[in-house]
N, C-alpha and C positions, 0 to 999 in steps of 0.2 A: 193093697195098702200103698205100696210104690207109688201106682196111679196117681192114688189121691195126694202124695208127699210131691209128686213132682209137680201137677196139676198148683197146687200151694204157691211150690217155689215159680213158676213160672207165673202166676198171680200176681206174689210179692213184686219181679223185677218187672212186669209189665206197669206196678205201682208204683214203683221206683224212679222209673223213666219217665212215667207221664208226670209224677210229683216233678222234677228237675226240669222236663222240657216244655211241658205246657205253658208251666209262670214264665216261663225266658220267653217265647215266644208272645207272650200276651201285653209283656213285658218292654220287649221288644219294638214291636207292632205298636204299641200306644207312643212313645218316645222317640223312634225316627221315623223320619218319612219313608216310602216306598223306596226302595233301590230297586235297578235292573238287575233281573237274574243274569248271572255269570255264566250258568254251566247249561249247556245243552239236554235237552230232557232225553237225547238218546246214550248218554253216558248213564244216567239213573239205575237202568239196569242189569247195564255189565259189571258197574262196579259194585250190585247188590250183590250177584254171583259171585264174584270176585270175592265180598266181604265172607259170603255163606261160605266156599271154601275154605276158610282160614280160621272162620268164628269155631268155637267148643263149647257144645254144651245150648241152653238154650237161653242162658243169658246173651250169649254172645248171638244166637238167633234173633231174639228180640232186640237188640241193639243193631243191627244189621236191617232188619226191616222199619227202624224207626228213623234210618240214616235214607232209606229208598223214601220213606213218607217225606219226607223231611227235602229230597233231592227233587221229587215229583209238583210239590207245591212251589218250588223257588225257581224252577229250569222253563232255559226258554223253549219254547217250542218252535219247530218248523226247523233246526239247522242240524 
């Protein structure tokens, strides 16, 4: 029964996050133009670890890997 309770919540906030970040980004995307990624696509992953360290719980799990999705699509590549 846990399983299935946590399975839920972990449902809920992965519903949660994409209800809030999908429309921002679509949102987004449709209303300015293309900007140049800032951040080097080799930062993406230390500071994903970095974030799992300190997240609790798996909301904060899922918030942490939707910040690495999120780092991986806008980061430049090759520095």
């Amino acid at each position: 029964m846990m399983k299935a309770l946590k399975a839920g919540l972990f449902g809920l906030a992965m519903g949660a996050i994409g209800a809030v970040a999908l429309p921002t980004q679509v949102a987004e995307a449709q209303t300015t133009p293309a900007q140049p990624p800032l951040t080097c696509c080799s930062y993406c992953n230390p500071n994903y670890v970095s974030c799992m360290a300190r997240s609790t719980g798996m909301l904060g799990n899922a918030i942490c890997l939707s910040q690495r999705s999120s780092c991986e699509s806008t980061c430049k590549p090759g520095c």
